[in-house]
C-alpha positions as CSV (number, residue, x, y, z in Angstrom):
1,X,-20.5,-14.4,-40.7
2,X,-18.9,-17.7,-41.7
3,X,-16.8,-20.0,-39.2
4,X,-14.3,-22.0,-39.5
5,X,-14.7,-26.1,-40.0
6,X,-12.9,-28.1,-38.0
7,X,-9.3,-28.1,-39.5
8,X,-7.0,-31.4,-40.0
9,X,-3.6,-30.1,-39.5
10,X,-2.4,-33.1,-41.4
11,X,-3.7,-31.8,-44.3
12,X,-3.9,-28.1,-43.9
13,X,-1.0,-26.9,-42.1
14,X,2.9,-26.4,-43.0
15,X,5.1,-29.3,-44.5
16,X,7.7,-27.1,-44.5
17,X,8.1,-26.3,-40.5
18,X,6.3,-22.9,-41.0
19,X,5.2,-21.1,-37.8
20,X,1.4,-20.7,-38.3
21,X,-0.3,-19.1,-35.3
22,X,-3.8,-20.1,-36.3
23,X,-5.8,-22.6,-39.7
24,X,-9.4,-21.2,-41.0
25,X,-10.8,-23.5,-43.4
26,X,-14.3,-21.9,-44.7
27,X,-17.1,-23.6,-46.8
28,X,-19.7,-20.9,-48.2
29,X,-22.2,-20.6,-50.8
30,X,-21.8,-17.0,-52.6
31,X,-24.5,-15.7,-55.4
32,X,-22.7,-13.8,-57.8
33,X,-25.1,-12.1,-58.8
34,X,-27.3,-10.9,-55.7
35,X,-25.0,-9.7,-52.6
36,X,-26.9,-9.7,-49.0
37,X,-24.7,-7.8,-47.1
38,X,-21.3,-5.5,-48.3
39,X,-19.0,-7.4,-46.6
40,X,-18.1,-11.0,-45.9
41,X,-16.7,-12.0,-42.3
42,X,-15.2,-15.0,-41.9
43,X,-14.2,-15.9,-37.9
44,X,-11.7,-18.6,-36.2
45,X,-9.9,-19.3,-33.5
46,X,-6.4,-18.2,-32.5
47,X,-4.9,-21.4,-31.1
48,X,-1.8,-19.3,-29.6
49,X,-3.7,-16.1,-28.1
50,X,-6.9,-18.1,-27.3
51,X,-9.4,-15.4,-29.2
52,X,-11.6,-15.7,-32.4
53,X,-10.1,-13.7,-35.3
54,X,-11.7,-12.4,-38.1
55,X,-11.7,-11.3,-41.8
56,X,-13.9,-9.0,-42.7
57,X,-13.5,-8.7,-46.7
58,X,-16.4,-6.6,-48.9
59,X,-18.6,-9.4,-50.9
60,X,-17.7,-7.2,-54.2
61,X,-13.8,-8.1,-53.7
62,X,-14.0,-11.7,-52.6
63,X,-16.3,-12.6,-55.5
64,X,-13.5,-10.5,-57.7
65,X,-10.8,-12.7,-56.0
66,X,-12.7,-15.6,-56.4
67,X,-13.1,-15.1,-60.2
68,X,-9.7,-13.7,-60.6
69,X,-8.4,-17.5,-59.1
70,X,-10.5,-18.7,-62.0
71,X,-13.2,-20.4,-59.1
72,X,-16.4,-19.3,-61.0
73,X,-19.7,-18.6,-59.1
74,X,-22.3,-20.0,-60.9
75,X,-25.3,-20.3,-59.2
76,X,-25.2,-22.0,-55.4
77,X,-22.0,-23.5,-56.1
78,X,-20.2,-24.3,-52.5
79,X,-16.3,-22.2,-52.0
80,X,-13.8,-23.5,-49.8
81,X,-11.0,-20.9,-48.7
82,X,-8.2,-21.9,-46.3
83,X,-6.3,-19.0,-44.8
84,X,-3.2,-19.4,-42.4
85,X,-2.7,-16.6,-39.9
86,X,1.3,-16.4,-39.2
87,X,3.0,-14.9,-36.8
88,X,3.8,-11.3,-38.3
89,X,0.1,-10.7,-38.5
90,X,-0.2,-11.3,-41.8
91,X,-3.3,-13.9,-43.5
92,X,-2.4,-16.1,-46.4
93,X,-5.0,-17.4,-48.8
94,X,-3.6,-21.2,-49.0
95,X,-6.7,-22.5,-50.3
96,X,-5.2,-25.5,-52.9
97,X,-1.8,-25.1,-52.4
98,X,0.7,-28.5,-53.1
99,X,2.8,-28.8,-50.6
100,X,3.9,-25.4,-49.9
101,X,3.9,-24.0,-53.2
């Protein structure tokens, strides 16, 4: 399981006055090439309900998404993935997105 880092809201959250229930900023190392475990779980916190949330996304398809963004995996190299839980449910990858792009 990977947790959340402590998020800035300065710098992660909406410039645009979007409701976001909940920030998950995740910093991983991820071998390409020899998967631990199936899946991948990322946890944090839900500001609004006051409960931990999760992702749970198999390793095969986050390394494909990861190389499909054109973020290769060589080697140890360290990820960072910010999502943004919103209020329909629904997660958003925002990880390097200009000001709401």
């Amino acid at each position: 399981m990977i947790c959340t880092e402590p998020v800035d809201e300065r710098i992660y959250s909406s410039r645009n006055g979007n409701v976001i229930v909940s920030i998950g900023l995740f910093k991983f190392k991820l071998n390409a090439t020899k998967s631990e475990s199936d899946f991948i779980t990322f946890a944090f916190q839900n500001t609004i309900k006051h409960r931990i949330e999760f992702i749970i996304i198999p390793t095969e398809e986050l390394i494909h998404r990861l190389t499909k963004e054109n973020r290769t995996l060589n080697g140890n190299q360290t990820h960072k993935i910010v999502f943004w839980l919103m209020p329909d449910g629904f997660i958003y990858n925002c990880t390097d997105i200009g000001i709401e792009a």
